[in-house]
TORKOL-282979 format. One record per residue (C-alpha): residue number from 1; residue in one letter; x, y, z. Coordinates in steps of 0.5 Angstrom, whole numbers, m for minus. Each point is the difference from the previous one (the first is absolute). Last residue first. Layout:
// residues N
i/aa/x/y/z
NUM/A/X/Y/Z $
...
This chain:
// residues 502
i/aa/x/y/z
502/X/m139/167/161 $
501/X/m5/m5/1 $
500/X/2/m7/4 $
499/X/m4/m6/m2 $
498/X/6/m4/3 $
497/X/0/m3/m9 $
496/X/m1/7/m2 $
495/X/6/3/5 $
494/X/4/m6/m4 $
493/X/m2/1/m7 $
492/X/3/8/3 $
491/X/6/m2/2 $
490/X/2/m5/m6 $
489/X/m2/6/m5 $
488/X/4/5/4 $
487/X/6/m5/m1 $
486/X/m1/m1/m8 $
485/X/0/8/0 $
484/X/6/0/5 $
483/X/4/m5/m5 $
482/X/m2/4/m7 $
481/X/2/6/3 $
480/X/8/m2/2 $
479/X/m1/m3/m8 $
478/X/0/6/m2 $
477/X/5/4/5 $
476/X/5/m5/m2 $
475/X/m1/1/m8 $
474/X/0/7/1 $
473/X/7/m1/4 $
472/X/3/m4/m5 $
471/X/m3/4/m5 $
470/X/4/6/3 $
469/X/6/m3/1 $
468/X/3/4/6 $
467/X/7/2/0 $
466/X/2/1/7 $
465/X/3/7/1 $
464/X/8/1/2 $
463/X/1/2/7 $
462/X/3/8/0 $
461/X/6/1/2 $
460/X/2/5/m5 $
459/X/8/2/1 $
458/X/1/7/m2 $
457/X/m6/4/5 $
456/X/0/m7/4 $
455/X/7/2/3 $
454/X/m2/8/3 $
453/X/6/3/m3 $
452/X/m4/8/m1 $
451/X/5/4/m4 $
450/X/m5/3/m3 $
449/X/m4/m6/m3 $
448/X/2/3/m8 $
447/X/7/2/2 $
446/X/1/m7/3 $
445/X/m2/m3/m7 $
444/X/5/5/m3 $
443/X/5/m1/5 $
442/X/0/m8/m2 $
441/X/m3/m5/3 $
440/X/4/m7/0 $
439/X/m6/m4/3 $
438/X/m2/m8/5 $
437/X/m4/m4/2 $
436/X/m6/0/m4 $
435/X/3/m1/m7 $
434/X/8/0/1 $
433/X/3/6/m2 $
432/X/8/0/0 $
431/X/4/3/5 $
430/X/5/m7/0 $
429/X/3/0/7 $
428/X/m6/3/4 $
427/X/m5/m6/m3 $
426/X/5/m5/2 $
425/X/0/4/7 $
424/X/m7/m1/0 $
423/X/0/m7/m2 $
422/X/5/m2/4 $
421/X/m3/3/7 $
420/X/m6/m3/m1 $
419/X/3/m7/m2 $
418/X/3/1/7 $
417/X/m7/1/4 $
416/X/m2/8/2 $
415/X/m3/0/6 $
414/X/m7/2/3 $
413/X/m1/2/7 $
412/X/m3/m2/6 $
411/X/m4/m6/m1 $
410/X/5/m2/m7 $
409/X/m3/0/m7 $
408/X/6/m2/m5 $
407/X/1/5/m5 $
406/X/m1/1/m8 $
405/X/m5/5/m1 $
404/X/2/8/2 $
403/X/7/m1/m5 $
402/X/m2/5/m5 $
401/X/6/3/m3 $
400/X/1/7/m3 $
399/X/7/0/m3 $
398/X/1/9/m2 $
397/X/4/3/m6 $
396/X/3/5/m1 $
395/X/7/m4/m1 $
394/X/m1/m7/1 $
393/X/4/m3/m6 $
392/X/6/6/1 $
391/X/0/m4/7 $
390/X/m2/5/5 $
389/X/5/3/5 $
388/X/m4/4/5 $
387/X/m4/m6/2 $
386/X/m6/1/5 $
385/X/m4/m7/0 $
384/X/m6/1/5 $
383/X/m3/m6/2 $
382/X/m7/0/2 $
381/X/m6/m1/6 $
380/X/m6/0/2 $
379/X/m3/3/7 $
378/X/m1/m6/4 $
377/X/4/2/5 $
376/X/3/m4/6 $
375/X/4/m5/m2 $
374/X/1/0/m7 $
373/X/m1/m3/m7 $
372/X/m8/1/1 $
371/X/m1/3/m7 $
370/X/4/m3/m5 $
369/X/5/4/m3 $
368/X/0/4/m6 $
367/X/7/1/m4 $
366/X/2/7/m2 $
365/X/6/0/m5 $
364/X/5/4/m3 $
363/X/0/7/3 $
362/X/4/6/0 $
361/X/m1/3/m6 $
360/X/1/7/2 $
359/X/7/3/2 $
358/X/m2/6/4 $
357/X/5/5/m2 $
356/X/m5/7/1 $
355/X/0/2/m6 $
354/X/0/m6/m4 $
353/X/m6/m4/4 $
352/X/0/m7/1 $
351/X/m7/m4/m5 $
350/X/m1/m5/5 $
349/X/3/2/7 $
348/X/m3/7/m2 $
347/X/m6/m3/m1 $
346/X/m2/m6/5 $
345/X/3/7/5 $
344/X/m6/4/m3 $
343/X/m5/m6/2 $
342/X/3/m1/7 $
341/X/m2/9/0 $
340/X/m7/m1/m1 $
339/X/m2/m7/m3 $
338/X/0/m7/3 $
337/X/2/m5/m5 $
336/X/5/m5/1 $
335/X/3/3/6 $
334/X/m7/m3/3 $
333/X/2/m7/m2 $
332/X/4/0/7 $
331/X/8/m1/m1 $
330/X/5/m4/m1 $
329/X/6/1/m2 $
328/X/5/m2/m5 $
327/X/6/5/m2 $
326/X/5/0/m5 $
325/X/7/4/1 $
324/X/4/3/m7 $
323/X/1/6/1 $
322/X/0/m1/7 $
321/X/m7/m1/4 $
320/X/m1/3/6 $
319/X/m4/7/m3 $
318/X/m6/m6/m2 $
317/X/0/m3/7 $
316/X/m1/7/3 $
315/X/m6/1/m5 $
314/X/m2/m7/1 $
313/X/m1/1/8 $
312/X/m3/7/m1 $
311/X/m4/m3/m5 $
310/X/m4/m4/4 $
309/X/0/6/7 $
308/X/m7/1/m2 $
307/X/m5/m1/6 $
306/X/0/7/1 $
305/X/6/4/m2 $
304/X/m1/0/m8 $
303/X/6/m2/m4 $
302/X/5/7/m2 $
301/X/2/m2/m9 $
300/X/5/m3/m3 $
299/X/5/5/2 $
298/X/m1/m4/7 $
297/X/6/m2/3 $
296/X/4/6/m1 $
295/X/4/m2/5 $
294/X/0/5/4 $
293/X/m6/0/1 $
292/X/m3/7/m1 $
291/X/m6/m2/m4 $
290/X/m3/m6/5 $
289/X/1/5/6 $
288/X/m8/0/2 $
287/X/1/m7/m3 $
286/X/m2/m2/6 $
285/X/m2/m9/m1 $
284/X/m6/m3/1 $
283/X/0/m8/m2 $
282/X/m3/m3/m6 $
281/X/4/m6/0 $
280/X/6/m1/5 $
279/X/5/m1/m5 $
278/X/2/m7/m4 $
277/X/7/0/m2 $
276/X/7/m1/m5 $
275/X/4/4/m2 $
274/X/5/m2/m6 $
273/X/6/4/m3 $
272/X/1/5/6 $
271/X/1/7/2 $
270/X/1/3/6 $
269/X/m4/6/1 $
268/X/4/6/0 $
267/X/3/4/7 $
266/X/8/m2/m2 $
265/X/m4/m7/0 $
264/X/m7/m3/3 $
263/X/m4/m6/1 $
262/X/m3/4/8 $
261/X/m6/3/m4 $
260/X/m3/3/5 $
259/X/m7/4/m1 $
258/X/m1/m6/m6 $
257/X/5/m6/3 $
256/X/m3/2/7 $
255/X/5/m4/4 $
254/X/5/m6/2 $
253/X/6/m1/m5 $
252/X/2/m7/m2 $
251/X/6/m1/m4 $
250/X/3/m7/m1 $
249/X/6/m4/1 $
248/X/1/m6/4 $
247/X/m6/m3/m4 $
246/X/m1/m8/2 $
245/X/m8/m1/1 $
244/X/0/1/6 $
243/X/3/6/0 $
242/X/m5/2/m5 $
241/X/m5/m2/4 $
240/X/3/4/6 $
239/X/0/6/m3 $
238/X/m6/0/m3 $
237/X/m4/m3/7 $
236/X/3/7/3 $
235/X/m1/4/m4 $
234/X/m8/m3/0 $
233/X/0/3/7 $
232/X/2/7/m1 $
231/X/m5/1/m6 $
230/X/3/5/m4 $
229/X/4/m4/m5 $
228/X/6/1/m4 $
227/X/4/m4/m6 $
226/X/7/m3/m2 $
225/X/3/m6/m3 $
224/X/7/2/m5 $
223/X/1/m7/m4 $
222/X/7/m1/m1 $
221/X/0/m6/6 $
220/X/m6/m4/m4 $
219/X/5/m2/m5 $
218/X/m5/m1/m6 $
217/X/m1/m8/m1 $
216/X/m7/2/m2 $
215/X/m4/m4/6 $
214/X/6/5/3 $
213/X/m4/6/m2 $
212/X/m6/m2/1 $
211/X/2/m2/7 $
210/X/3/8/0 $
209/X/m7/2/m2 $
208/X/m4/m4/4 $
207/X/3/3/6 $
206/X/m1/6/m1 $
205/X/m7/m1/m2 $
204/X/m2/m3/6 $
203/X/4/5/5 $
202/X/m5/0/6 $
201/X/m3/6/m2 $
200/X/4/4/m6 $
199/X/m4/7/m1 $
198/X/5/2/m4 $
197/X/3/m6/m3 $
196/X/7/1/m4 $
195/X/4/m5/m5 $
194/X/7/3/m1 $
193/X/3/m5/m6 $
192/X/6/m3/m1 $
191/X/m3/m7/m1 $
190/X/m7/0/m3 $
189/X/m7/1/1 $
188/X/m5/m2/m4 $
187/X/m6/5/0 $
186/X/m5/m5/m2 $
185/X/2/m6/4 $
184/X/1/5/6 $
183/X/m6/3/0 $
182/X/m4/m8/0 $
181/X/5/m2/5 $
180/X/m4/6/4 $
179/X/m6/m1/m1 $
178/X/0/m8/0 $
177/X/4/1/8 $
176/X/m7/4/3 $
175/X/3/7/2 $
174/X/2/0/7 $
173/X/1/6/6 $
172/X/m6/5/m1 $
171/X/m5/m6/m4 $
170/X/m1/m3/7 $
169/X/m3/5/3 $
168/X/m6/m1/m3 $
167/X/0/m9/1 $
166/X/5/0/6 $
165/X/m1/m8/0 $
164/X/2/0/m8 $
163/X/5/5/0 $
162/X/4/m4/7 $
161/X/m1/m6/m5 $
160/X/4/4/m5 $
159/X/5/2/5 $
158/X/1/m7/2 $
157/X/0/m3/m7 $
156/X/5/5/m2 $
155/X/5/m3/7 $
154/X/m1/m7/m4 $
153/X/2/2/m6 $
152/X/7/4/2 $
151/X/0/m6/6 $
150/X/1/m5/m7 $
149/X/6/5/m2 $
148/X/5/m5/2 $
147/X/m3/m7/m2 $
146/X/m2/m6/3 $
145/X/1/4/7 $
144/X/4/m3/6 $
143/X/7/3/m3 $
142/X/m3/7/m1 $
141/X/0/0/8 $
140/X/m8/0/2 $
139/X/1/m5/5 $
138/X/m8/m1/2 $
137/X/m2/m1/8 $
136/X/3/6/3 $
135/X/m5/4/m4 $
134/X/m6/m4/3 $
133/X/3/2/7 $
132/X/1/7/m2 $
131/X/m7/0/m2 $
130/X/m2/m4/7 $
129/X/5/5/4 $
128/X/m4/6/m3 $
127/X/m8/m2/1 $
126/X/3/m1/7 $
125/X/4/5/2 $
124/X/m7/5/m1 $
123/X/1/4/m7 $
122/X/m6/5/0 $
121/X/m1/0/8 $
120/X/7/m2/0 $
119/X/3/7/m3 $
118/X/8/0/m1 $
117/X/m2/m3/m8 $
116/X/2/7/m2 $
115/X/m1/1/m8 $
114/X/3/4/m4 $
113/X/6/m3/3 $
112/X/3/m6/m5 $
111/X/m1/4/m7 $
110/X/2/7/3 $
109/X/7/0/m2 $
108/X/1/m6/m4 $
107/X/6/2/m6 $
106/X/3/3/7 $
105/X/2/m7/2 $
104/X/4/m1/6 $
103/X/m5/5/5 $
102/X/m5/m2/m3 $
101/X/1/m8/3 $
100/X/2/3/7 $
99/X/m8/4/m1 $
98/X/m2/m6/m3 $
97/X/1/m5/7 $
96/X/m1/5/5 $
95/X/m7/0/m3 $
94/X/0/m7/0 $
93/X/2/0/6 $
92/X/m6/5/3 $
91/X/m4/m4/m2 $
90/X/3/m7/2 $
89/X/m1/4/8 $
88/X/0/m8/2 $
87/X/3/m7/m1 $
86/X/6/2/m5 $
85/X/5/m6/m3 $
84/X/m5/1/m8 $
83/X/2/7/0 $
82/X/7/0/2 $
81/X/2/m6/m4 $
80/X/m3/4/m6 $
79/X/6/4/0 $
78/X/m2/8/1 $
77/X/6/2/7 $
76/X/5/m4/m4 $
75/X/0/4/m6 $
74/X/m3/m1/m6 $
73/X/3/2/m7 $
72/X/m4/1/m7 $
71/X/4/3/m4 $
70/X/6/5/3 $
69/X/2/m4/6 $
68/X/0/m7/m3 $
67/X/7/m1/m2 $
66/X/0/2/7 $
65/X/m3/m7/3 $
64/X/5/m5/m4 $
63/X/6/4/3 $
62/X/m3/0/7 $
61/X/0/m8/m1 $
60/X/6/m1/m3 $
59/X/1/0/m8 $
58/X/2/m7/m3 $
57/X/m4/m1/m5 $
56/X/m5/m5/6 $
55/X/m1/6/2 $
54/X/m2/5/m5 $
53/X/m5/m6/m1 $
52/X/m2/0/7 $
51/X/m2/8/0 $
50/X/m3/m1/m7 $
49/X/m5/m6/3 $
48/X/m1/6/7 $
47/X/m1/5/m4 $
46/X/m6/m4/m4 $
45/X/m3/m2/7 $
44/X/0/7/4 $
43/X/m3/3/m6 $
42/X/m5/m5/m1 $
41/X/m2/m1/7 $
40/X/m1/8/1 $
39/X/m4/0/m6 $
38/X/m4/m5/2 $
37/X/m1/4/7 $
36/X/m1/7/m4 $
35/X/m5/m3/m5 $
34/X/m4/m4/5 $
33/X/m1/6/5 $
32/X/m1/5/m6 $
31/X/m6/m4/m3 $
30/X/m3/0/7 $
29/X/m3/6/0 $
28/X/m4/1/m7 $
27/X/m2/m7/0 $
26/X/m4/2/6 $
25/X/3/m2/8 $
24/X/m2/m5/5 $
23/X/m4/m4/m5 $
22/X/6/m2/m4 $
21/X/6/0/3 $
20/X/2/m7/0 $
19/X/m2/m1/m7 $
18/X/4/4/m3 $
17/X/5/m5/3 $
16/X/m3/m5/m4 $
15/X/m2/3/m7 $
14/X/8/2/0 $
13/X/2/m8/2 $
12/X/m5/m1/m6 $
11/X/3/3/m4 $
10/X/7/m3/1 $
9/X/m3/m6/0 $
8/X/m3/2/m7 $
7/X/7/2/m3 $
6/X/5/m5/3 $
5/X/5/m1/6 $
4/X/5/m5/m3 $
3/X/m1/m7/4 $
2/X/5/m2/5 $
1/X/m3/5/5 $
C-alpha cells in the first residue's frame, strides 16, 4: 500500500472481519477469534519492522531477533507466514501458534490460549482461513499507519463496538470511553505515579491515564501501571490492549480483588497515588470473613452480602490509597443514599473516628451521571471522588455536581459529549457553588442530611416556574368568552334560519 493506513479504514477492515463471523456465532463468541488473529498479525508485523532496523544497524539476523526475547518476541513456529501458508486444521495452528508465542513472552500467559480454536463445529476452517485471509490483506507495521498509536484507537473501537453488540455483557470487560476520560481529567495523573484499577476489564483506564500523562509531556516510562480482573477472558482483552497500545511493562493479576486481592506487598495492600475504576454494580459478595480481612479493609464498617458488595469495592479502593492517593470511581446511586450498615460507612468515611483510627473526610466530590450511560444496565450511575490529601480549601467539605441533563441521546445508551466533560471537570476544579449545577457542602450541612450524598438534596434541580402576568391573562380569558359568545350566536341565528329547535 503506498497510502498510510488511516483510522477509519483500519475501522472499517475490523467491522469487516467481524463480519465474516456473524451469524455463525454470537457477538460473545466471535470477539475472541478476531481480537487473537488481529493480535497475531500485529504482533507478527511490529516484530518483524524492529527486527529489520536492527538489521539495517548492523546487527545479524539471529542477533536482531534476540533483542527481542524478553519483550514481545516471536518464534519461528508463531510467525504470521505459518498462519496465512496453512490449508487445513487452521484451528489447531493458531492454538500451536499462541502457545509457542506464550511460552516467549511470559507478560502473555494465558491471553492467547484461553480460547481453543481446535473445534470445527464452533470454528470450521473455512470461517478461520477467511479472517486470516482478511488479515493477510493490511500490512500492520507502525510504518504503514498515519500515526503510531492509531491501532491503540482503533482496537478501543473493536471493544466498544463488541460492548454494544454484547449489550448486557458488554458493560463486564469496557467501560464507555467518555467515562473513563472523564475520571482521568478529574484526577490528573502524573508521572512517577502507581496509577491502579481493580477491577480493570479491557484496560481502559490504565490506558488513558498513561496517555494523559504523555498529552502532558510526562515521561510515560515513570508510570507504575497495574490492576486485577476476575473474568479470565477480559484478562486477556487488557493485556492485549495495553500491548496494542504500546505498554512493555505492566501488571495485571488475575482474581477476585475482594476475596483475593492479588495487589499486594510484604502481606499489605499495595498502595497507590491514583486508582481508578467502575465495579460490578450491586453484586453479591461473602462478607462472612469481612471482619477478619487481613487487610483491614473494612474498619469503615462491614457491607451487606446480598446485592451490596458496593462499598466492598470502595472500601478497598479507599485502603489502596497512599497518604496522598486520589481515587475516582463510578458507582450506583444507591451508595448515595441507602441506610443500615452503607449509611454508617458514609459516616465514619465523613466524620472518621479517633478511637479506632479512621481517618474521615475522605470524600471530595460526587458527580451524578445521566442514566442509560452503560451497557446493560439502566441503573443510574455517579463518580465518586476519594481523596486522602485534601487541598486546605476542600477540607471537610464535600462538591456535589449535577451532571444528569447534558448528554447526546444515543439508541442503545446515553454519552457524555466533550463540552460535557469540560464543564464537569471545570466545575470540579474550581469547587465553587454554581446555581442549579453545582455545591460546596460543609459537615454541617452533611450533618443536617445525615450523611445521605443523594445530588439533588444539595443541588436544586428544579425547573424554574413561568411567570404569569395576571391581567394579561384575565384579559385573554375575557376576550376568549367574548368570541365563544359571538359564535354561539351565529350558531344558534343559523339553527333558527334551518327551523332547527334545540
Amino acid at each position: 500500500m503506498s497510502d498510510k493506513i488511516t483510522l477509519e479504514a483500519l475501522k472499517a477492515h475490523l467491522w469487516k472481519a467481524s463480519d465474516i463471523l456473524r451469524g455463525s456465532l454470537d457477538a460473545q463468541e466471535y470477539r475472541q477469534p478476531v481480537m487473537t488473529i488481529l493480535f497475531l498479525k500485529r504482533l507478527n508485523d511490529t516484530f518483524e519492522e524492529n527486527v529489520t532496523k536492527l538489521v539495517a544497524e548492523g546487527n545479524s539476523p539471529k542477533k536482531a531477533e534476540q533483542k527481542f526475547r524478553h519483550k514481545f518476541f516471536v518464534p519461528d513456529t508463531a510467525r504470521w507466514s505459518v498462519l496465512s501458508e496453512a490449508s487445513s486444521n487452521l484451528g489447531e495452528i493458531i492454538d500451536n501458534v499462541c502457545r509457542d508465542i506464550e511460552k516467549e513472552v511470559p507478560t502473555l500467559e494465558g491471553v492467547l490460549t484461553n480460547t481453543k480454536y481446535n473445534d470445527k463445529k464452533k470454528y470450521p476452517d473455512d470461517k478461520l482461513r477467511k479472517l486470516v485471509a482478511h488479515f493477510n490483506e493490511l500490512p500492520l507495521q507502525n510504518k504503514n499507519l498515519e500515526k503510531e498509536d492509531l491501532f491503540g484507537d482503533a482496537y478501543e473501537y473493536l471493544l466498544e463496538t463488541f460492548a454494544d453488540e454484547t449489550k448486557k455483557k458488554g458493560g463486564e470487560f469496557f467501560t464507555p470511553r467518555e467515562i473513563v476520560q472523564l475520571l482521568v481529567n478529574i484526577t490528573k495523573p502524573k508521572e512517577a505515579m502507581k496509577i491502579s484499577d481493580p477491577t480493570c476489564g479491557s484496560g481502559g483506564m490504565l490506558v488513558v491515564s498513561r496517555r494523559y500523562v504523555a498529552d502532558h509531556k510526562g515521561d510515560v516510562n515513570n508510570l507504575v501501571l497495574e490492576g486485577q480482573e476476575s473474568n479470565y477472558g477480559n484478562l486477556g482483552m487488557c493485556k492485549m490492549n495495553l500491548v496494542l497500545h504500546g505498554l512493555e511493562d505492566f501488571g495485571i493479576e488475575y482474581g477476585d480483588t475482594l476475596a483475593d486481592p492479588k495487589l499486594v506487598e510484604s502481606g499489605k495492600l499495595k498502595q497507590y497515588d491514583r486508582v481508578l475504576a467502575n465495579f460490578p454494580f450491586s453484586m453479591d459478595w461473602d462478607n462472612g470473613s469481612a471482619s477478619k480481612d487481613p487487610y483491614n479493609r473494612f474498619a469503615y464498617g462491614i457491607p451487606p452480602a446480598k446485592d451490596k458488595a458496593d462499598y466492598a469495592f470502595i472500601l478497598h479502593m479507599l485502603a489502596s490509597l497512599n497518604e496522598k492517593g486520589q481515587a475516582g470511581i463510578v458507582c450506583s446511586q444507591g451508595v448515595l443514599f441507602r441506610g443500615g450498615e452503607e449509611g454508617k460507612i458514609r459516616k465514619n468515611m465523613i466524620l472518621g473516628d479517633k478511637e479506632n483510627n479512621l481517618q474521615g473526610d475522605c470524600i471530595e466530590a460526587i458527580i451524578a451521571l445521566p442514566q442509560k450511560m452503560f451497557w446493560g444496565t439502566s441503573i443510574p450511575a455517579c463518580i465518586m471522588v476519594l481523596n486522602k490529601n485534601k487541598p486546605a480549601k476542600r477540607k471537610n467539605k464535600i462538591l456535589f455536581i449535577y451532571g444528569a441533563k447534558d448528554f447526546a441521546e444515543g439508541k442503545n445508551r446515553n454519552k457524555l459529549r466533550e463540552e460535557d466533560i469540560k464543564k464537569i471537570v471545570t466545575a470540579f476544579d474550581k469547587f465553587e457553588d454554581i446555581d442549579k449545577y453545582c455545591h460546596v457542602a460543609d459537615i454541617t450541612e452533611l450533618k443536617e442530611n445525615e450523611f445521605n450524598l443523594n445530588v439533588p438534596r444539595y443541588v436544586d434541580i428544579s425547573e424554574p416556574e413561568e411567570e404569569i402576568d395576571i391581567q394579561e391573562a384575565y384579559d385573554s380569558l375575557k376576550e376568549s368568552y367574548s368570541e365563544q359568545d359571538k359564535l354561539r350566536k351565529l350558531v344558534e341565528a343559523d339553527l333558527k334560519g334551518l327551523n332547527i329547535k334545540l
